[in-house]
N, C-alpha and C positions, 0 to 999 in steps of 0.2 A: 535702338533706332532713333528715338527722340533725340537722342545726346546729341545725332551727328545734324541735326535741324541747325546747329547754328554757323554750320558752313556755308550754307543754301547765299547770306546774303553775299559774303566774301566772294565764293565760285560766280558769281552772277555778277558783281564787278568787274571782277577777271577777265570773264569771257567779253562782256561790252566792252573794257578797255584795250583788248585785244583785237577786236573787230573794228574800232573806229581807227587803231591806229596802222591797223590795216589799210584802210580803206584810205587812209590820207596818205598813206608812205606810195599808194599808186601813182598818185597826180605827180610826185618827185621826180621821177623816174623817167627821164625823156632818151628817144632813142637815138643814138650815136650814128654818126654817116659809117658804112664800111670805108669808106678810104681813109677817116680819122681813125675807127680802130685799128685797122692796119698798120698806119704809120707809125701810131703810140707803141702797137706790139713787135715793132721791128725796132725803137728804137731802145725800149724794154731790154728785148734781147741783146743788144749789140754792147748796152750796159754790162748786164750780168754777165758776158762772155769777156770781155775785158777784163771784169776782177778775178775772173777764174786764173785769165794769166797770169798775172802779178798782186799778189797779194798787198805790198807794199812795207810788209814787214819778213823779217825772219824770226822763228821760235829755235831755239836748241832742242837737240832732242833730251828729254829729262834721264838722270844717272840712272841704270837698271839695276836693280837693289836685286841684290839674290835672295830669294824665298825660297829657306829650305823649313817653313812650317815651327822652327821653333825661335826662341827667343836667345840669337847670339851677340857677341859684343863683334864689333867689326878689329878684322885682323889684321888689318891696314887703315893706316892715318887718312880720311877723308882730301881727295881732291882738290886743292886751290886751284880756281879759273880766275 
């Protein structure tokens, strides 16, 4: 039980550095009008609903490699695109 005595100063830092920076992160913290949040989150969404449309790119779909579990040589010449 001695052995673990020299946590005591550490944990005791801890917690004070924890509680002051608590205490300061309050005063940060002001509160927002509802009709700013509002408008932020509408324009939020209108964003993220746009790139859902169009991505702006295309991907290929990738070649579907048959897995039959062991290890064959392919019995056809590979695809040029």
């Amino acid at each position: 039980m001695e052995i673990l005595l020299w946590l005591v100063p550490p944990v005791g830092v801890t917690v004070v550095a924890m509680s002051w920076v608590g205490w300061l992160g309050r005063e940060g913290r002001g509160e927002v009008d509802r009709d700013v949040a509002v408008r932020r989150l509408g324009e939020a969404l209108q964003r993220e609903g746009s790139r859902r449309k169009s991505p702006g790119y295309a991907v290929r779909a990738p070649e579907r490699d048959r897995s039959t579990g062991i290890a064959v040589r392919p019995s056809r010449a590979p695809r040029s695109s």
